[in-house]
N, C-alpha and C positions, 0 to 999 in steps of 0.2 A: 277846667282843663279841656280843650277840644280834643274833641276824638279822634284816634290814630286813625290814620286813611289805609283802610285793608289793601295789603296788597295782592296785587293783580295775578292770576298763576293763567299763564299759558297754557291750553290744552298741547300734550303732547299730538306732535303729529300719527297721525292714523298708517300704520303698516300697509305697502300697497298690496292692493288686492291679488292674489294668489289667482291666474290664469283657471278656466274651466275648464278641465279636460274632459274630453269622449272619450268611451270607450273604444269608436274608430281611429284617435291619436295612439290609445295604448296598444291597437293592430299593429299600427305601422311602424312604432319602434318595435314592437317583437320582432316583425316580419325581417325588417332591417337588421336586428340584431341574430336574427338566424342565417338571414340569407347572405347578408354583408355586400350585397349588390341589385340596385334600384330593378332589374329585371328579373331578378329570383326573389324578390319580396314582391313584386307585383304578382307571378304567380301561385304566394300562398296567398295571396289576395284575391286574387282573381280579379286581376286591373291589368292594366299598361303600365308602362316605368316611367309615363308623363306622369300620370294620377299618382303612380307612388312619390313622387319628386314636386311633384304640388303639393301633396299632403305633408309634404317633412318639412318644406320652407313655410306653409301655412301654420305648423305648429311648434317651428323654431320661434318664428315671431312672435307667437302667442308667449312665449317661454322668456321673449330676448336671452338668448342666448343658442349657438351653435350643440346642437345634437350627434352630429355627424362629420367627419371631415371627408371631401370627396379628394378622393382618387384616381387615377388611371386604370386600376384594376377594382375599384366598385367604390365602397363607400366604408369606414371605419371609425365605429364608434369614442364618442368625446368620455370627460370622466363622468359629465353629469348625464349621459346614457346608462353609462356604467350603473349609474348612484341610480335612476330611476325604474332601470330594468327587474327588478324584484319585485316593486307595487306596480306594474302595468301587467307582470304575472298574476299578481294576486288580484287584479280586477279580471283578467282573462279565467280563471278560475273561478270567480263570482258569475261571472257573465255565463260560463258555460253550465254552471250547478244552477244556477234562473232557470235557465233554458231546458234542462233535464228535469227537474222539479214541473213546470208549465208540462211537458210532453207527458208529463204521470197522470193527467187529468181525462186524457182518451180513453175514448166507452170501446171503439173498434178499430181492427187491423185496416187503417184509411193513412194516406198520405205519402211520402220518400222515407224509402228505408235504403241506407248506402249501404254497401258490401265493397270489399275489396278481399282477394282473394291471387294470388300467382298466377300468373296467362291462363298456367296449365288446367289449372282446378276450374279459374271461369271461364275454358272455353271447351274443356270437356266434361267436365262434374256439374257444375251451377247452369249453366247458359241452355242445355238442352232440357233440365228438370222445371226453366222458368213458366213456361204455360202450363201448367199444374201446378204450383202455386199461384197463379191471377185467377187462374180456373177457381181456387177455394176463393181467394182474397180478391176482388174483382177491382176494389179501393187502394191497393197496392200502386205506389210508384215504384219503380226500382232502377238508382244508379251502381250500376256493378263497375268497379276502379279494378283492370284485371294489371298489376303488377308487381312487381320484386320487391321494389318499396315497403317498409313498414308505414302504417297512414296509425298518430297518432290519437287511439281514441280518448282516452283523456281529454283531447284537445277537438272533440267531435269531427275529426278528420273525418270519419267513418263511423257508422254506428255499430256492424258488426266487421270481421275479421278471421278469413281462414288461414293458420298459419301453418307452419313445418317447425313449429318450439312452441310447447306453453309460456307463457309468459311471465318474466319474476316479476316487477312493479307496477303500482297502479293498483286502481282499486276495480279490478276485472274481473269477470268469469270466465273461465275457460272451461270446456267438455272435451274430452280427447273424441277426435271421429274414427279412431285406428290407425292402425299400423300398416303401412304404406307399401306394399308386397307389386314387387315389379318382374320384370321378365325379358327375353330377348323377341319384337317383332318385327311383320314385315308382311310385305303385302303377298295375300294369298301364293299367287303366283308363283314369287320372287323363292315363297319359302317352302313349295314344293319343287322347285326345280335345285334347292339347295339340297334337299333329305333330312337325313339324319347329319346333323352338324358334327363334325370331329374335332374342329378347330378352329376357331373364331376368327383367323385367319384365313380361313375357305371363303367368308361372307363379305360383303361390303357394311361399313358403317355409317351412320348419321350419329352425330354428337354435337357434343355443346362448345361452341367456342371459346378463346379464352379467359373473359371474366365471369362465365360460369365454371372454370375448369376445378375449382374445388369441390362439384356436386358427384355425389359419392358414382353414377353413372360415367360422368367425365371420366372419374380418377379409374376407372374399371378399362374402359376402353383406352384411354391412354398407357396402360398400363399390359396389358392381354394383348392389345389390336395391333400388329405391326400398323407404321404411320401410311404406308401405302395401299391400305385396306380400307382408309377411312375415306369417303365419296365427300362426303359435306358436315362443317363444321356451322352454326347458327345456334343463338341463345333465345330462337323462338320456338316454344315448344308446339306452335303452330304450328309453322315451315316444318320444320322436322316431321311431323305426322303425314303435309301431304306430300313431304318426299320419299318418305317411307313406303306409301301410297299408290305412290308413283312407279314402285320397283325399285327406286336408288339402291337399296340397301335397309339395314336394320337398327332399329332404334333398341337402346333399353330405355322401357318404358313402365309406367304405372299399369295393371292390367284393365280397369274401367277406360282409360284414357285410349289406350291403343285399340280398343275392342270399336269404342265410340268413334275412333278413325276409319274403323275398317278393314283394321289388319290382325294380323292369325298368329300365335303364338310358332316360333321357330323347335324344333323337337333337336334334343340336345343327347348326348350318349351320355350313356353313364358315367365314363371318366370323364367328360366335359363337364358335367353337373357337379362333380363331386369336387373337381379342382375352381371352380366357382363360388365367390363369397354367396352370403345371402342375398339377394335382392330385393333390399327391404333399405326406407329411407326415414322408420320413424317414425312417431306419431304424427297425427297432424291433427289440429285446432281448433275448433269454434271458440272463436273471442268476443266479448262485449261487456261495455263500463258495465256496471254491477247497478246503476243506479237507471239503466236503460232497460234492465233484462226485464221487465213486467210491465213495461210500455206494451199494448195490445199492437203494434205494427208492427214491433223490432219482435216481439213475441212470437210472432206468429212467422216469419221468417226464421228463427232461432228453432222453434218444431220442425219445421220443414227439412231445413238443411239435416239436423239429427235422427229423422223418418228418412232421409234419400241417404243419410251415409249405413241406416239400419238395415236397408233394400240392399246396399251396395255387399257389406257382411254377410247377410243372408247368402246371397249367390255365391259367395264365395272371394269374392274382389272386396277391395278398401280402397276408398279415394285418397289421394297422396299429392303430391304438391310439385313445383315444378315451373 
């Protein structure tokens, strides 16, 4: 009997190959998925909204298939952004713990240490103590982000953080630098020709305008200051100081900040003191991921700040925020 002829088995065809992503694809859907518009993903990027609009059509393609549907008012994520947004976090979190792991390996206080901090802290507390620390650390870069903003350190936005709240999430340290003890000032001048204050209505004001008008200062002067005593409204804790400066009128301020402006505590009577909240706004923060605090650069920056808010107790003042 001749032999049965085997039959022939087709290999199954081969699943097609699964696209290679970067981890600069898994940037630019975060970015887009935060920002929800090619211009505000370009600036967590730190690109243009051409580069960001290249990069999403470059890795639509790669994907075949639509990431994004554009709009008139920016751009709005598909389902399979949706479905892919959880593993471009979890490589964004690999990516950032490489990065933190690698920075453990420095022998010295050498290289960019970011800070970000309130106007107010980095341009009256931080910004005048910086030549005394390069003075120690001569290998120090330092980018200081002076704004309102919270800057994500999780996400190495920043490596340290001074804030006005500890912080609940994350895996952070925080130091408290004290309690943030403020006052009524005003330029020399301005506040001897005033005397002894009887009624906060006797002075001119400088305050915060209205999307800072929740900060416990705002709600004091809003509140005490008839509205046609108040000179100038501004949420620069700059401007404010050199209009105070200037004679405009009187700030309630942090008392390291207003001293560091140039201007003179206002002398208040006894019943005006006493029908006065306290002027105090709080602790305020030294923050930094927990996995950066023994980096020799962020380290040596993290003493520093904690040495100048010790200097600042000592005298009797506390740096505060703003």
């Amino acid at each position: 009997m001749p032999p049965r002829p085997a039959f022939s088995q087709k290999a199954a065809p081969a699943p097609p190959a699964l696209p290679a992503l970067r981890w600069d694809d898994a940037r630019v859907l975060l970015a887009l998925m935060e920002a929800r518009t090619l211009l505000g993903a370009g600036k967590r990027l730190r690109v243009n909204a051409s580069t960001v609009s290249r990069r999403l059509e470059a890795l639509e393609v790669a994907l075949g298939a639509r990431l994004f549907d554009r709009t008139p008012d920016g751009v709005r994520p598909t389902s399979l952004a949706e479905a892919l947004a959880p593993h471009a976090e979890a490589m964004e979190r690999a990516a950032a713990g490489l990065a933190l792991a690698a920075q453990g390996r420095e022998a010295r206080p050498e290289g960019e240490v970011r800070i970000t901090a309130p106007p107010g802290v980095a341009e009256f507390f931080l910004a005048p103590a910086l030549p005394r620390l390069l003075a120690r650390h001569p290998r120090l870069r330092l980018v200081l982000d002076a704004s309102v903003a919270y800057a994500d350190l999780t996400r190495r936005e920043a490596d340290l953080a001074l804030r006005a709240r500890r912080p609940t999430s994350g895996d952070l340290v925080a130091r408290s630098l004290g309690e943030t003890v403020g006052g009524l000032y005003g330029a020399k001048a301005y506040v001897e020709g005033l005397g002894r204050l009887r009624r906060l209505g006797d002075a001119r004001f400088i305050t915060w305008a209205e999307d800072l008008a929740h900060l416990p200062a705002a709600r004091l002067v809003a509140e005490r200051v008839p509205p046609e005593a108040v000179a100038l409204r501004t949420s620069h804790m700059g401007t404010q100081m050199a209009a105070a400066a200037a004679g405009l009128g009187l700030v309630v301020a942090d008392g390291p900040m207003a001293r560091a402006a140039g201007l003179v505590e206002v002398a208040l009577s006894p019943e005006l003191r006493r029908s006065l909240p306290p002027l105090t706004g709080g602790d305020s923060w030294l923050v930094v991921h927990r996995a950066l605090r023994e980096v020799p650069r962020v380290a040596a920056v993290w003493e520093f700040v904690l040495e100048l808010a010790a200097e600042l107790r000592a005298k009797g003042a506390r740096p505060g925020g703003g």
